[in-house]
N, C-alpha and C positions, 0 to 999 in steps of 0.2 A: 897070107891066108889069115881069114880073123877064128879066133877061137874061144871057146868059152873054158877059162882055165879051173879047173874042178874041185885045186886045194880052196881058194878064196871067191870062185864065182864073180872071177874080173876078165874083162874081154882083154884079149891078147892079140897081135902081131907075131906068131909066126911064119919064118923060114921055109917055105914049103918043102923046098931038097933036104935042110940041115935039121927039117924039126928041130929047131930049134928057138928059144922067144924073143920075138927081137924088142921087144917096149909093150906094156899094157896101153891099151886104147882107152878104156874106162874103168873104172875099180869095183861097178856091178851091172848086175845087165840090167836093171833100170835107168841109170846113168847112161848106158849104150842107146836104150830104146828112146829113151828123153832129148839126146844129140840127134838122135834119125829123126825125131820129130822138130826140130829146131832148123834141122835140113829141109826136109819136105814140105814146110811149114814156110820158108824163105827161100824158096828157087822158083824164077831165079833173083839171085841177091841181089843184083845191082835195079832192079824193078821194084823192088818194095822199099824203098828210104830207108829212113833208121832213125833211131832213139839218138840222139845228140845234141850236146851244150851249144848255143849259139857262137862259144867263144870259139868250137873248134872250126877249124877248117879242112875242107876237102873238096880237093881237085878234081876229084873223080870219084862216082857215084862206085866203085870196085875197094877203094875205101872203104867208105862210110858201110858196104855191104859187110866185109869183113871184120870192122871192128865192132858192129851193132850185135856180130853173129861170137866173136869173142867174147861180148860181153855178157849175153845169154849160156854161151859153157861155163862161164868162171863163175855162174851163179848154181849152176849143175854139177860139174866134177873140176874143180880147179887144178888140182893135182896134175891132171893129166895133157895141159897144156904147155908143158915144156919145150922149151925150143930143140926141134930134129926128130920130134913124136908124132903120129898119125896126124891128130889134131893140130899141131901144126904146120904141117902141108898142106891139107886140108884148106885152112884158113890163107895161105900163101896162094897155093889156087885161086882162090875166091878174091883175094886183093889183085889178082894178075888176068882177072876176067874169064877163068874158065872154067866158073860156074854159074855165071851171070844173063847166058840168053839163050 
């Protein structure tokens, strides 16, 4: 369940049974609103290309979707992209094609 937490006004992940928090999703609900539009805005991902160095490479357009779309939150709320957090599943989705058509 996502929740708007009330001490600091950061979107959470709780536990629906344990209410309990399981990891912030964003650290204000502008950062939240600005990732949903970063969403909406790129789906599906694998249709729109992406911002990339000639030097990189990629195999597959579920790539290139996901790291274009990483690289647009680390300029939003970097924090919140730690690995086993909303945002990155999220982005693991989207590398694995099922956000993409």
């Amino acid at each position: 369940m996502v929740c708007l937490a009330l001490d600091d006004l950061s979107i959470c992940e709780v536990d629906a049974e344990a209410h309990e928090m399981r990891s912030t999703i964003n650290t204000s609900l502008s950062a939240f609103i600005a990732f949903l539009g970063v969403c909406e805005n790129g789906y599906p991902f694998a249709l729109h290309g992406g911002d990339y160095d000639d030097d990189d490479v990629y195999d597959d357009p579920e790539s290139l979707a996901a790291d274009t779309v990483h690289k647009a939150f680390e300029e939003l709320d970097p924090t919140v992209l730690d690995s086993g957090r909303f945002w990155d599943w999220f982005l693991s989705d989207v590398r694995s094609g099922d956000h993409c058509d």
